[in-house]
N, C-alpha and C positions, 0 to 999 in steps of 0.2 A: 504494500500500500504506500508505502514512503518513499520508495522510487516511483511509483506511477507518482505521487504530487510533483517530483523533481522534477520528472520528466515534463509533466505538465508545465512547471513555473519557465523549464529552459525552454520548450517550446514558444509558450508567449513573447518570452523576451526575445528569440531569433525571428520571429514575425514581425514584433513591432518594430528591428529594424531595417525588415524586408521594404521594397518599393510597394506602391498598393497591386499595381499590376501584376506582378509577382505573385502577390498572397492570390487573385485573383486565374491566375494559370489552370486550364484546364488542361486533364489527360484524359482523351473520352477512350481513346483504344491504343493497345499496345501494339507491334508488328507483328505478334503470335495471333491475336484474339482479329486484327486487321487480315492477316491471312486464313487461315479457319471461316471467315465469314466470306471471301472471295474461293476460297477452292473447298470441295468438298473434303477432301481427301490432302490437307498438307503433310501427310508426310511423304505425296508422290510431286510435291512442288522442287524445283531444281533452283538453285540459289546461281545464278550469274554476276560474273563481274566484265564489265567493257572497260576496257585503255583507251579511252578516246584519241584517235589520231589528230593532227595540226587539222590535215585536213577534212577530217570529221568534223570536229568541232566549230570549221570555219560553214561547212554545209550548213547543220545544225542551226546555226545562227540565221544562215537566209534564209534557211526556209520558215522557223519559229521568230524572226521577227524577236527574241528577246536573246540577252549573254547565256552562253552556256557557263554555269559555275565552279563548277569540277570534268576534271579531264576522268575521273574515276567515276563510272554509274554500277550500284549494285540492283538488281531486279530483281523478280522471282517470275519462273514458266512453270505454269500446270494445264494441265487438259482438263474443259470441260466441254460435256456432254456431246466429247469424241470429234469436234468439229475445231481441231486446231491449237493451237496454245497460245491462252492469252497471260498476258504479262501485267505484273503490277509493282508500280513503281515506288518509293517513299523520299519525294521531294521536299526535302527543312528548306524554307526561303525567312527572308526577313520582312514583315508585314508594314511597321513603322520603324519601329527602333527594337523590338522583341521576335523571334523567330515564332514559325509553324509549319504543323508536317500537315503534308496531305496523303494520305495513298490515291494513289490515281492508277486505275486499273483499262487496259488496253485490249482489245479483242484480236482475235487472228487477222482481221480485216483491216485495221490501223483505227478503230471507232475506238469511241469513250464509252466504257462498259458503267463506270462510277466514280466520282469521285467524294471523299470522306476525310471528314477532319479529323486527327490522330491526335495534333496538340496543338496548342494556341495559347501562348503566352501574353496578347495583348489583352488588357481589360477585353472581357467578355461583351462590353458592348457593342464591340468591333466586328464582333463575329456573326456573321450571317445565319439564318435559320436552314435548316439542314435540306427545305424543301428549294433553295437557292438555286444548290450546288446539283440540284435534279436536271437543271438546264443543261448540263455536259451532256447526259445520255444523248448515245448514237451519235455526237457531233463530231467529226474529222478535223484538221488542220486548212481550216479553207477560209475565206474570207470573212463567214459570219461569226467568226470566234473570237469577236472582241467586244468591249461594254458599246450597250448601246446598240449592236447591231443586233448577233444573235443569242446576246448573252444581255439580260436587263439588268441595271444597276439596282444599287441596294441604299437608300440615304441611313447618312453614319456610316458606312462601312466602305466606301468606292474604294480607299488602301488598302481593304482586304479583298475583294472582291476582284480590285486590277492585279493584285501577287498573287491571286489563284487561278486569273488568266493568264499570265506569262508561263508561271508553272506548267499549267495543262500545256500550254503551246511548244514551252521548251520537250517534254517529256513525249508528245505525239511525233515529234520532227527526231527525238533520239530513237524512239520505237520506228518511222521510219530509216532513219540510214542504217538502223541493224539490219534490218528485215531485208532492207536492200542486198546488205553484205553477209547474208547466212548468220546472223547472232541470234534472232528469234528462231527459226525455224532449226534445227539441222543440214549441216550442207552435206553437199552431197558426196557420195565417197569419193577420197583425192581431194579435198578443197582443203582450204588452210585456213584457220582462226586466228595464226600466230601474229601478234601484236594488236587483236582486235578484243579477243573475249578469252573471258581463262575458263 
């Protein structure tokens, strides 16, 4: 009982000299309980890693229209319902001044199967309501994937709402030039991965 009060009094004292936003950070899903909810079956999901080339990463960028942030992408591919392997991503960006993930998950087709907020560390007012982020489904890399056009804004939130469309944008144009180069799919026997995907 006398360490739970300790524990207690150190707890308050390390809050009260947290930031408010801070105290306010949400963690809605981890990347175990984010995968399990995208694959049936994770323990048949394969954990990849991409080396982004110069020249990938220069692709990447014209065609997403936003910086690629790391030359390192980690994914996961599983099969569902035997039509291909879709991919899902976990993208940390910086929303104002405080980071958030999203998982954003990719279909064999290059579409937006879902995207989901993992964590969010700006005041929670920022954060859009989950039926938002519904707008992605089936959207590709094309012209209407941006505020305004075919993605509607959100008042209060346009900072989070514009760092979850470059995200998606960045993350659809890295799932395309794998997909180009045999990283999503398996290539074919005789083809090389070496410098691209481990």
């Amino acid at each position: 009982m006398r360490r739970q009060v300790v524990f207690a009094i150190l707890t308050a004292a390390v809050g009260s000299l947290l930031p408010h936003s801070l105290l306010e950070a949400k963690v809605y899903l981890t990347q175990e309980e984010a995968l399990a909810m995208v694959f049936a079956d994770p323990g048949k999901v394969e954990r990849k890693t991409a080396f982004l080339t110069r020249n990938q990463v220069l692709r990447i960028q014209e065609i997403a229209g936003v910086p690629v942030e790391s030359k390192v992408i980690t994914f996961y591919l599983g099969e569902k319902n035997g039509g291909g392997r879709t991919a899902a991503f976990f993208d940390t960006h910086t929303v104002r001044t405080l980071p958030e993930t999203l998982l954003i998950v990719v279909d064999p087709e290059g579409k937006l199967e879902q995207v989901t907020v993992l964590t969010f560390l700006e005041p929670t007012d920022y954060l859009p309501r989950g039926k938002w982020y519904e707008q992605f489904d089936g959207k590709t890399l094309g012209k209407d994937l941006f505020l305004e056009r075919g993605i509607h804004g959100i008042t209060g939130a346009s900072l989070t709402s514009r760092a979850a469309i470059r995200a998606v944008r960045r993350i659809l144009a890295i799932h395309s030039v794998l997909r180009e180069e045999g990283g999503i799919e398996p290539r074919e026997p005789g083809g090389s991965d070496e410098g691209h995907i481990e």
